[in-house]
N, C-alpha and C positions, 0 to 999 in steps of 0.2 A: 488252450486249444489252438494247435495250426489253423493257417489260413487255408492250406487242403481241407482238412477235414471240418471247419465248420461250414466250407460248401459244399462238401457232400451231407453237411445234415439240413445244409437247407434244399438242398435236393431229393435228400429221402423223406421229410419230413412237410416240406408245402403241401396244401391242399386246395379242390379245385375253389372253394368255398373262399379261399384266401386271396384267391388272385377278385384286382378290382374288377366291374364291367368294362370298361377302355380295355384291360388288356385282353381279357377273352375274346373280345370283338374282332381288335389287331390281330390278333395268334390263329383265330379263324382265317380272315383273310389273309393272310400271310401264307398259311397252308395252302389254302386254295391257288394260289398264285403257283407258289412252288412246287407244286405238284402238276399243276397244266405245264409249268416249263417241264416238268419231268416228264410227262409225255408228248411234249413237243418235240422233245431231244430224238426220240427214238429212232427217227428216220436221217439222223445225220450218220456221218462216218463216225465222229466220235461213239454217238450212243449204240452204231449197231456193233462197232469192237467190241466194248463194252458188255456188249448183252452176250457175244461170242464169247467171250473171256469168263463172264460168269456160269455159262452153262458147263463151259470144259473142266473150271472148278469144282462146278458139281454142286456134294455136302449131302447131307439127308434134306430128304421133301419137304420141308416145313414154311417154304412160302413160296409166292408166286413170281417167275420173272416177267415184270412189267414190259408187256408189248408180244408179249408170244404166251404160248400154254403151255411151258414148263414149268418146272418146281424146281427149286434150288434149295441151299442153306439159308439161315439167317444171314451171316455173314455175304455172299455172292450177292445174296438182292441186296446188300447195306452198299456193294461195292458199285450194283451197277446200278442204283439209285442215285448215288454220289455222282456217277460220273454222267446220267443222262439227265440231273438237273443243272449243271455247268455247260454240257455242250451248249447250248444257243447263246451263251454269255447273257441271258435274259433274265434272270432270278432276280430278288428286291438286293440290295444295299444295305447293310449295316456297319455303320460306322462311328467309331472304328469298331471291327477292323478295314473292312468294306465289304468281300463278296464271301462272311459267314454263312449264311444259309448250306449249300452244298457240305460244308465239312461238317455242321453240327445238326445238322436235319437226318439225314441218310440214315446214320445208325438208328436213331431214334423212330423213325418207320417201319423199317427193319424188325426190329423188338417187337413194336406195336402188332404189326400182324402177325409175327408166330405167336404173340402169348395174346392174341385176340380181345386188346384192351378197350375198354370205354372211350367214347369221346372226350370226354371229362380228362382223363388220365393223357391222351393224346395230348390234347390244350396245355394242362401241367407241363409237360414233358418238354413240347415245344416252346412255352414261355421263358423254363429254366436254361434250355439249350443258350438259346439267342440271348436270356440277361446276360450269365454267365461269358457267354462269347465277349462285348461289347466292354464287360466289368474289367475280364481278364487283359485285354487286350487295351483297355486305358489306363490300366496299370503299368504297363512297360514301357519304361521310359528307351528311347533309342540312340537320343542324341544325335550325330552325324554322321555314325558311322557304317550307316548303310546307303547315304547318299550316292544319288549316280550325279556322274560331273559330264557336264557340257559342255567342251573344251573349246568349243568354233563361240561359246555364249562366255566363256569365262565363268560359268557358276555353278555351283553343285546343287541339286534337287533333294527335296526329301518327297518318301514317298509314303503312299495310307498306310502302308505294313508292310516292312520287309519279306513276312512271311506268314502263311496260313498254319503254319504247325499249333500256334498259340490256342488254334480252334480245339485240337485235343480233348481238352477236360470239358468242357461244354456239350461235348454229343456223348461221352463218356456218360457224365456224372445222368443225361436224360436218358441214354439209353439203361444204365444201369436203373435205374426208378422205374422205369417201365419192364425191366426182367425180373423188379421184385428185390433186388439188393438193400441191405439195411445201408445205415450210413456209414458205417464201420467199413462192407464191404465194397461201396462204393468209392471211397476213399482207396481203395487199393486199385479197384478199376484204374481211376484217373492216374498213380502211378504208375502203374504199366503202360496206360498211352502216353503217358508225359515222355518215357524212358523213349518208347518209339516215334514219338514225333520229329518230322521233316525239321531238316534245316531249314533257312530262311533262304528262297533262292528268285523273290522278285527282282531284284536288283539286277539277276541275270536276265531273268526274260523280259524285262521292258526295253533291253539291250539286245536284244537276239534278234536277229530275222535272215532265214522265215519262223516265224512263231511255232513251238511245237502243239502236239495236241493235248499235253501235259501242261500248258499253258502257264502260271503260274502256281501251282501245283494240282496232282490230283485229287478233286473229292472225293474219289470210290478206291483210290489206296487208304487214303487218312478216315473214311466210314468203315472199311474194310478190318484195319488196325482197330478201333473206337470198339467195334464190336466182339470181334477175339479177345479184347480184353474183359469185358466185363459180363462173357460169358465164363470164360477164366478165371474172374473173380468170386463168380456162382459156384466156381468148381471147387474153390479154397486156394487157388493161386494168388498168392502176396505181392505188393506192390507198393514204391514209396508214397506214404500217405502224409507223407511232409514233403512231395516233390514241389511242390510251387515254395516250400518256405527256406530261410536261412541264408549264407555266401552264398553259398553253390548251389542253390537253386535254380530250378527253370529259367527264372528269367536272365539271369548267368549267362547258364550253355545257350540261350536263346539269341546273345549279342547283346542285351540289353546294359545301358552305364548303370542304370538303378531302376527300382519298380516301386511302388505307390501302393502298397496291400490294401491300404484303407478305401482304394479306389473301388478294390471289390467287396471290402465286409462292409463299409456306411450304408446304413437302410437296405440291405439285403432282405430279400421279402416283402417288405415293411414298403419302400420305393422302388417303382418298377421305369429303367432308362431305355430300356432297349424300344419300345413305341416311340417315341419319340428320334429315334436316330433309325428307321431303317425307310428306305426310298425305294420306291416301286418303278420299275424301267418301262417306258411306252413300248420300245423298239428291244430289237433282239440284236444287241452290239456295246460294245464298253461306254461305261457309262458317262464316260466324257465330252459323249457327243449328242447324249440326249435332250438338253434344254434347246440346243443348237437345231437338231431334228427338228423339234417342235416348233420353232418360228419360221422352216423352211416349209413345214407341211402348213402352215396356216399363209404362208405367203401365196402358195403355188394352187391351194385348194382358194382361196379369198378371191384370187385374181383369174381364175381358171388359166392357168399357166401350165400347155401342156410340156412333154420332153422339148419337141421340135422349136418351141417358141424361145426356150430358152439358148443366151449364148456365152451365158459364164454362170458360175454363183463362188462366192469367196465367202470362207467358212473361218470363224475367229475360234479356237479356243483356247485352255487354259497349258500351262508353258508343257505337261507330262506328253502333249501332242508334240512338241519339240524331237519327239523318244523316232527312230526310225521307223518301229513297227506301226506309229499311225500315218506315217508318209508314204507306208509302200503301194505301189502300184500292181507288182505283181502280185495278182491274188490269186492261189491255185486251190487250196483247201476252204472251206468254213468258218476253221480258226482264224486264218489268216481274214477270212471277211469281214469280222466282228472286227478287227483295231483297224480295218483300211479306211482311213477318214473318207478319200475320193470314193474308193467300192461305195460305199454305207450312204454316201452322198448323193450317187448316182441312183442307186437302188432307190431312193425317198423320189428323187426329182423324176423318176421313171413310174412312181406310184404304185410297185409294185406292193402287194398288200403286206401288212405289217403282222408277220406269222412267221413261224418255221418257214415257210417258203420263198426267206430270204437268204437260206443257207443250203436249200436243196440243191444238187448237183446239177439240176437245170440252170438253175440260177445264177452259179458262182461258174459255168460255162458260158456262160449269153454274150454273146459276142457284142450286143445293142448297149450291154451294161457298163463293159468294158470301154467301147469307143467315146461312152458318153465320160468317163473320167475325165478324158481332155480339158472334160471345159468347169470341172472343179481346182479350187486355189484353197490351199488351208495358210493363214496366218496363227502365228501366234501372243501373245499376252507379252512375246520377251523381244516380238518385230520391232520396229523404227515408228513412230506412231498407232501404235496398236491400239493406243487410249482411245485416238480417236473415232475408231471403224467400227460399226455395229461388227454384231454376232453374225449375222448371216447377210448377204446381199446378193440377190437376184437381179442378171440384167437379159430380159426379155425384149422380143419385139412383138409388138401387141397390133393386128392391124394398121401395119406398115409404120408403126412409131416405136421407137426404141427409149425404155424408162430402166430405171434402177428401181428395186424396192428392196425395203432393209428392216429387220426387226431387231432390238437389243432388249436387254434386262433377261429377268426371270418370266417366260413364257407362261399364259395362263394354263396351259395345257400342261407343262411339267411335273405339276400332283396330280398324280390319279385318281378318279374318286372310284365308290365302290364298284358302277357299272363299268366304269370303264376296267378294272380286276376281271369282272363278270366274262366282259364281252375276249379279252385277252384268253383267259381259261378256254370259253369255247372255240377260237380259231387257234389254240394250241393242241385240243384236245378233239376236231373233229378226224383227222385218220383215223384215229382208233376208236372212236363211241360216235355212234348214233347220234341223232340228236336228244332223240328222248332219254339217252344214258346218258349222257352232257348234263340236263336239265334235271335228271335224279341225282346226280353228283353238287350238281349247286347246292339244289335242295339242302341234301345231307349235311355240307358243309357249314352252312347258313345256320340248320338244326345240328351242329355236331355234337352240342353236349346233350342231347339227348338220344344218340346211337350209342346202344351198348355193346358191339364188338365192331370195331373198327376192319374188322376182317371184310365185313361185310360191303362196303365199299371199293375195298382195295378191290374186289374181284371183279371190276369193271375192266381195272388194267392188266386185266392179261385176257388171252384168243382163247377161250374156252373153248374145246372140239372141235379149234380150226388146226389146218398143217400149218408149220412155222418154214419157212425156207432163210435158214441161218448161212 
């Protein structure tokens, strides 16, 4: 048996009965996370192209677009799900590859509400996505030749993943199980997105600026693909079902020197990795700056340290800040705000609240936010004494005295715990719900293996009987 197709039968064939309690628990919150970013996204420029693009697409009615009262395809909501849970750059981390979630989630949502599946089946679906993701993607060996070189540093960088295409078979193989595909015809699914998957094109855009809104690639192109295929494959459309195996396999055309298969079949089912490898972001910005964040807000909140008091802070991080797009000062879009170390600095040291409303169009205009950049410094790991300088340093004048204060290491605040998911969900998701649909939404999730059509929740995110102005 290929290594395709023995993970399409452990895709068609898990049960929810199979998976331990850690990982139900995890796959829970995980959802719930990435769904409040997906309606956090709505009100940016990304998400509302996005939602424009999916209704001009169209498709038969068969679900809802998230944040307005229309109907679309399966496919249109898998695209614009994809792409309004990447807008805020705020989704969990798994790693490798890093920011799976958006490519392997979408479709699988997608599925879940036109065929109006159980909780249970949901939880499946999303376990298999994200194992798969992590399995597939520690399998490929890369070697150097995707490194970007730092020519002013002398030295080449390697980076989490060249490229998000690898996500492919992962939202495939969960979407396909959730539209009911055996494993036979799942297996063809993920050959058909294997064939369509993106090239590897990080390497460009950590290199590029100004950053586009395709950022490192798109999620709701590559959900958009994931799900044409393996409705295609319902259809009787064929597809290589040895794409991951042999020479010329996937990981091949991928760039890869060589790939580790055993990476992904050892304990498949049996040992569940991906809980273990995925991180929860505090803040809505690349995740490079998060632990960093978190010693500035506990400095600035410990010490009651407003904007005005302070008159530098020097920010340490790791050398991929080296990259231009986290040096830039000119921030005009969203995107561009999520990698501006000074933007994302300023905004913390300014307090403004920690929500979509650090990428609203108010915000990334604010003249107050801007001028405070000035008195940000980023170093990094590859400076001249770098060893020696905490992660963040604050120099304040505090009734009429002037002090430094400084925090290093792993910030206690940098794991999330479950309230703190909670309270994140609710100020991503108060434009669009109530509170008391906030607090039904928890609920559910918290209970989701005991919701038997997942439809029934999804209907929060869309304007029932309201006008949309697109």
């Amino acid at each position: 048996m290929s290594v395709t197709e023995e993970i399409a039968r452990f895709a068609a064939e898990i049960q929810y009965d199979n998976l331990p309690p850690f990982v139900v628990s995890e796959t829970k919150k995980l959802l719930l996370d990435s769904i409040g970013c997906t309606i956090g996204g709505i009100k940016t420029q990304k998400g509302e192209i996005a939602i424009k693009l999916a209704l001009v697409l169209g498709g038969q009615a068969e679900n809802g677009l998230w944040g307005t009262s229309y109907k679309v395809g399966a496919a249109q909501s898998a695209y614009a799900i994809g792409e309004l849970m990447n807008a805020l750059d705020y989704e969990s981390l798994l790693s490798p590859p890093a920011h799976a979630t958006p490519y392997v989630l979408a479709a699988p949502l997608a599925i879940a509400e036109m065929k109006k599946v159980s909780g249970k089946e949901l939880i499946v679906a999303t376990a298999i996505a994200h194992e798969l993701a992590t399995r597939i993607a520690s399998a490929m060996i890369f070697g150097r030749r995707f490194s970007v070189e730092l020519a002013e540093r002398g030295i080449a960088m390697s980076l989490p993943t060249p490229g998000y295409g690898v996500c492919a078979f992962g939202g495939a193989a969960a979407a396909g199980r959730l539209l009911g595909l055996d494993a036979l015809r799942i297996a063809h699914a993920m050959g058909i997105a294997g064939y369509n998957a993106p090239v590897p094109m990080v390497g460009k855009f950590v290199t590029t600026v100004p950053v586009s809104d395709a950022k490192y690639m798109s999620s709701g192109f590559l959900s958009l693909a994931q799900t044409v295929a393996v409705i295609s494959a319902d259809m009787g459309s064929t597809g290589d079902i040895e794409v991951l195996d042999g020479d010329q396999g996937f990981w091949r055309a991928f760039g890869c020197d060589k790939w580790m298969p055993e990476y992904i079949t050892s304990g498949l089912g049996n040992k569940w990795v991906f809980t273990d490898r995925l991180f929860y972001k505090r803040y809505p910005c690349c995740g490079v700056m998060q632990n960093a964040l978190c010693h500035l807000e506990e400095i600035i909140t410990t010490n009651d340290i407003l904007p005005d008091d302070i008159m530098r802070i020097t920010v340490k991080l790791n050398s991929l800040a080296d990259l231009p797009l986290w040096k830039t000062r000119d921030v005009k879009t969203h995107i561009q705000a999520q990698f501006s170390v000074p933007f994302v600095f300023s905004l913390a040291a300014n307090r403004i609240e920690t929500s979509p409303f650090w990428q609203i169009k108010e915000t990334i205009e604010d003249r107050r936010i801007h001028e405070f950049m000035k008195k940000i410094s980023l170093i990094t790991d590859l400076d001249d004494k770098s060893g020696i300088r905490p992660e963040v340093e604050v120099t304040a004048i505090k009734e009429a005295n002037k002090k430094t204060y400084f925090k290093s290491g792993i910030s206690k605040k940098y794991e999330m715990t479950d309230d703190d998911i909670t309270d994140k969900f609710r100020r991503n998701t108060r434009l669009l719900l109530d509170e008391k649909q906030v607090e039904k939404v928890i609920k559910d999730f918290k209970n989701l293996e005991d919701i038997g059509d997942v439809s029934d929740i999804f209907k929060y995110f869309t304007k029932t009987g309201q006008g949309d102005k697109l």
